[in-house]
Every structure is written in structure tokens, then in C-alpha cells.
C-alpha positions as CSV (number, residue, x, y, z in Angstrom):
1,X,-7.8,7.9,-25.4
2,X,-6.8,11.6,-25.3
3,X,-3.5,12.1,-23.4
4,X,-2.3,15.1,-24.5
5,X,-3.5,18.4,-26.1
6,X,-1.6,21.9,-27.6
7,X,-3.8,24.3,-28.8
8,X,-5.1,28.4,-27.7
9,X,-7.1,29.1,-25.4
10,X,-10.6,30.4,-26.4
11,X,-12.2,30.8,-22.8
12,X,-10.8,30.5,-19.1
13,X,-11.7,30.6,-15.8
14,X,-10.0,28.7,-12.4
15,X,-11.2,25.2,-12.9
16,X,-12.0,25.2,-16.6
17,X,-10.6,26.3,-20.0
18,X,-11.7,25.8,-23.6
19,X,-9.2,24.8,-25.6
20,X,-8.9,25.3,-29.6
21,X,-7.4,22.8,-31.2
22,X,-7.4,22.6,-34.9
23,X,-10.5,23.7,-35.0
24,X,-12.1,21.6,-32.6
25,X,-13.0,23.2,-28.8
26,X,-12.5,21.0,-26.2
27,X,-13.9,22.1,-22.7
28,X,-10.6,21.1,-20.3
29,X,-11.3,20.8,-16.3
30,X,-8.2,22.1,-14.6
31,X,-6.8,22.8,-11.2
32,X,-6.0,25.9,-9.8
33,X,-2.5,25.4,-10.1
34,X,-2.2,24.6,-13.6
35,X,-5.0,28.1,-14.0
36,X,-2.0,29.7,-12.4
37,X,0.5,28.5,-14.7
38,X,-1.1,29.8,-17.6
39,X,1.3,32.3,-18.9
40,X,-0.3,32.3,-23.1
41,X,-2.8,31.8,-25.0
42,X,-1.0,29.2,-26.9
43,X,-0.7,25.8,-23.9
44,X,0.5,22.2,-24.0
45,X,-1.4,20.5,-21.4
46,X,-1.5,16.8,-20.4
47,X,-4.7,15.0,-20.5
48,X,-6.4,12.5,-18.2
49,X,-9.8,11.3,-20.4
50,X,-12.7,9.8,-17.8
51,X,-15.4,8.0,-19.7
52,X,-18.5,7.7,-17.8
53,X,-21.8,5.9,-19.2
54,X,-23.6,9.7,-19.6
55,X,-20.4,11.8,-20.4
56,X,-16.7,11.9,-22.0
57,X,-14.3,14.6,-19.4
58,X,-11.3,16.0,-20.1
59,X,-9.0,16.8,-17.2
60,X,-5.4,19.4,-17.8
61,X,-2.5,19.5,-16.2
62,X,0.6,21.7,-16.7
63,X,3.0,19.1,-15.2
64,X,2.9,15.2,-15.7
65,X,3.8,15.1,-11.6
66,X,0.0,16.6,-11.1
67,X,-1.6,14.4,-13.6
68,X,-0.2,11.2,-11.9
69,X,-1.4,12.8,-8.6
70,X,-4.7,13.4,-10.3
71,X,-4.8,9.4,-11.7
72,X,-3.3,8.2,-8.2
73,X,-6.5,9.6,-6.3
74,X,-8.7,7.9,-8.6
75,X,-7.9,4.8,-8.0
76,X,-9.3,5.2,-4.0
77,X,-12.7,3.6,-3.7
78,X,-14.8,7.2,-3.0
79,X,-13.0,9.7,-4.3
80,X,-14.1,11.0,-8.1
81,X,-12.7,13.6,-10.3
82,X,-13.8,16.3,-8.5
83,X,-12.3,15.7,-5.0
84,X,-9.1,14.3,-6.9
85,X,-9.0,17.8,-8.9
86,X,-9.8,19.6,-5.1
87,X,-6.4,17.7,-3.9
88,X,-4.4,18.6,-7.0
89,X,-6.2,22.4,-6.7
90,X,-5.2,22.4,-3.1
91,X,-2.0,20.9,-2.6
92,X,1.3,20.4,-5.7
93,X,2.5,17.1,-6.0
94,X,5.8,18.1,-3.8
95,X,3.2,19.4,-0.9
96,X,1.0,16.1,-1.0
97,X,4.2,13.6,-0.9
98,X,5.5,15.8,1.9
99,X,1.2,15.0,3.7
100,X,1.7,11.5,2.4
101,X,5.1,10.6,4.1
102,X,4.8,12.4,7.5
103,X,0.8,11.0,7.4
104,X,-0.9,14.3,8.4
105,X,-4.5,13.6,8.3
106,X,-5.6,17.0,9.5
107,X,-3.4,18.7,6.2
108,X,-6.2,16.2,3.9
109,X,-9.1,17.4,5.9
110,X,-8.9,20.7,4.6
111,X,-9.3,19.7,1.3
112,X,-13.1,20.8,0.4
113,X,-15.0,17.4,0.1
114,X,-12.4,14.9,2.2
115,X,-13.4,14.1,5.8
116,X,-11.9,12.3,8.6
117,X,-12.9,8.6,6.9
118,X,-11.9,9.6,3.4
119,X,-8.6,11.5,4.5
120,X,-7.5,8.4,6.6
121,X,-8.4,6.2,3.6
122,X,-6.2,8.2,1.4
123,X,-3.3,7.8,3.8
124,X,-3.5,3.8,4.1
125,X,-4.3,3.4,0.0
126,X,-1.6,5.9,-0.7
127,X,1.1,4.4,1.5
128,X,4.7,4.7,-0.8
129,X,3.1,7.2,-3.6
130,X,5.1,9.9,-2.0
131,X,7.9,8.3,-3.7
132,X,6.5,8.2,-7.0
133,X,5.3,11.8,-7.0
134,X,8.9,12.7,-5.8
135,X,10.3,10.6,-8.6
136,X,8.4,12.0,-11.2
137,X,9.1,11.9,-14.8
138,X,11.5,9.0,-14.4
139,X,8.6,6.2,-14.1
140,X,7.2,6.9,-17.7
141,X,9.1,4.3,-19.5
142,X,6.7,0.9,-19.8
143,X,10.2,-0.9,-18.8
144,X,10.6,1.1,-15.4
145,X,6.7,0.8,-14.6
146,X,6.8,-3.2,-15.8
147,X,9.8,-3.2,-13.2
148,X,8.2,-1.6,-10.4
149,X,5.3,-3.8,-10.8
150,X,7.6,-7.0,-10.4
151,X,9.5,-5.6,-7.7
152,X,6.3,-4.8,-5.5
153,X,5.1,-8.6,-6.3
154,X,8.1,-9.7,-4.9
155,X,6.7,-8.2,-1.8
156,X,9.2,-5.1,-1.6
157,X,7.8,-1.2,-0.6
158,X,7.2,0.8,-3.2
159,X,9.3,3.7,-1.6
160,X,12.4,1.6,-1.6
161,X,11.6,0.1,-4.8
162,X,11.7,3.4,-6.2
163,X,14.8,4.4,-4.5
164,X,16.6,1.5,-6.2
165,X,15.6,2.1,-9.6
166,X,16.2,5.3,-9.6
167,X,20.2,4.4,-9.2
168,X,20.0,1.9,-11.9
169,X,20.5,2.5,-15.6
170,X,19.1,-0.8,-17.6
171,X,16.3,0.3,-20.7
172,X,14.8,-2.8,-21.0
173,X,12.4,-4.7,-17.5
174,X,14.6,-7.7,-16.8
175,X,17.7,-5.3,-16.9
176,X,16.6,-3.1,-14.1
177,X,14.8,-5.9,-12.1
178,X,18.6,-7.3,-12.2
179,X,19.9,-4.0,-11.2
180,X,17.2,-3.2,-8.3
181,X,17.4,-6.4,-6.7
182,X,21.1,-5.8,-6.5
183,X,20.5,-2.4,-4.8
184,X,17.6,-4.2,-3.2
185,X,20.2,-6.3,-1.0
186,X,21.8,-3.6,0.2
187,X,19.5,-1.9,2.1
């Protein structure tokens, strides 16, 4: 599984680059915020690999925020790559928790390829992600994720799961389950 990638850039336009990287071309479908970010040639970019039966796609992202934006719209029964990549092209991951949180359907419908059913979909599957997108980078450790996860089967919200562990400062799952559920009670 490809993740990541740092190489030049032979060839770009707004949703696609071809990226050099020794000595091997990958073609790399990209939003048009991360097109915009392009300052060099020279571009560390963070990967999200789809295998499908008929083809292997790679999918850049300047920022880890829009690649978990990018991964969190997969998972919706209906929407594919390229209506995920039209969210992440249309909207930054700060601009889609804000749509997520205050549940403003009409803000989805604008995105080319999500109607009325698929933008009300999104809202009920996506209930809480505005919290991880706000986080950001601080649920990459296996521990915090491995946390959340116990947390949510405990039956709390995400959103207030996330708020806890964010004020807690175990490195190791049982650790910050302790911690949470301690900030857990006070809410």
C-alpha cells in the first residue's frame, strides 16, 4: 500500500499530476486545493491507494487533514473517489467540519455529483467527523485511534470522545482510555 510519495513533478494540470519518483512516473489524482498548493516542482504529497478489480489509483494530498477527509467520504455507501475528491476540490477540511456541525445540506448540494439523498446521507453517516477533521494530526498514533475506537464502543460521541483525548497525555491505549474516561465523567 502506497501512503506516501516525494518526488518532481513531470506533468500537471487541476485534478492530476505525474509525479517522478526515482525514476518511476506515477499519475497522482489531486484536488484543486492541493493544485493550488503547488508552490515547486520538487512535492511531498500523501497518498490514498484505491485498488479496484480493473485498475490501481493513486489519490494526493498536500495536508493529512484532506486525505482523512478524502478516506472519510469513502466509507459512505454511494460516494466513489471522484465525488469524494469533488468535496475535498470544493470544500478544505476546516470548511466541511464547519457544513458538518451546523448540518447545512444545501452547502453539500453544491458539490458537482451530490444531490438532495446523497448530501443528507453524508450528514447522518458523518455525524461527529467534524471533530476529527478539526483534530487533525493528533489521531495518527495506532494508540489514540485504538482509544477512540474503545471509547465509541462504550457508546460515547465521537465529538466528545475527541474532546477528551485531546486533553490527555498517555502514549500507550489503556493509558488514555483511563485518562478519557476520567475527562469523560466530567462532562
Amino acid at each position: 500500500m502506497i501512503v506516501g510519495l516525494v518526488g518532481n513533478i513531470e506533468f500537471k494540470e487541476p485534478t492530476a499530476l505525474h509525479l517522478e519518483v526515482n525514476g518511476v512516473i506515477y499519475q497522482v489524482f489531486i484536488s484543486l486545493h492541493t493544485y493550488g498548493g503547488l508552490s515547486s516542482d520538487k512535492v511531498r504529497l500523501h497518498i490514498s491507494h484505491i485498488i479496484r478489480e480493473d485498475a490501481q489509483q493513486l489519490y494526493g494530498f498536500l495536508q493529512k487533514s484532506e486525505k482523512t477527509l478524502f478516506e472519510g467520504m469513502l466509507k459512505i455507501n454511494g460516494i466513489g473517489p471522484k465525488a469524494a475528491l469533488a468535496i475535498c476540490s470544493t470544500f478544505t477540511p476546516e470548511q466541511f467540519a464547519g457544513i458538518i456541525s451546523s448540518k447545512d445540506v444545501n452547502a453539500l448540494k453544491k458539490v458537482p455529483g451530490i444531490g438532495p439523498k446523497s448530501a443528507a446521507r453524508i450528514m447522518v453517516e458523518l455525524a461527529g467527523f467534524d471533530a476529527v477533521l478539526l483534530q487533525g494530526e493528533s489521531f495518527t498514533t495506532s494508540a489514540s485511534s485504538e482509544a477512540l475506537m474503545a471509547l465509541e464502543s462504550l457508546g460515547f460521541k465521537k465529538e466528545v470522545i475527541v474532546t477528551a483525548l485531546s486533553k490527555c497525555s498517555g502514549t500507550d491505549t489503556a493509558t488514555l482510555v483511563k485518562e478519557a474516561l476520567k475527562q469523560l465523567q466530567k462532562f
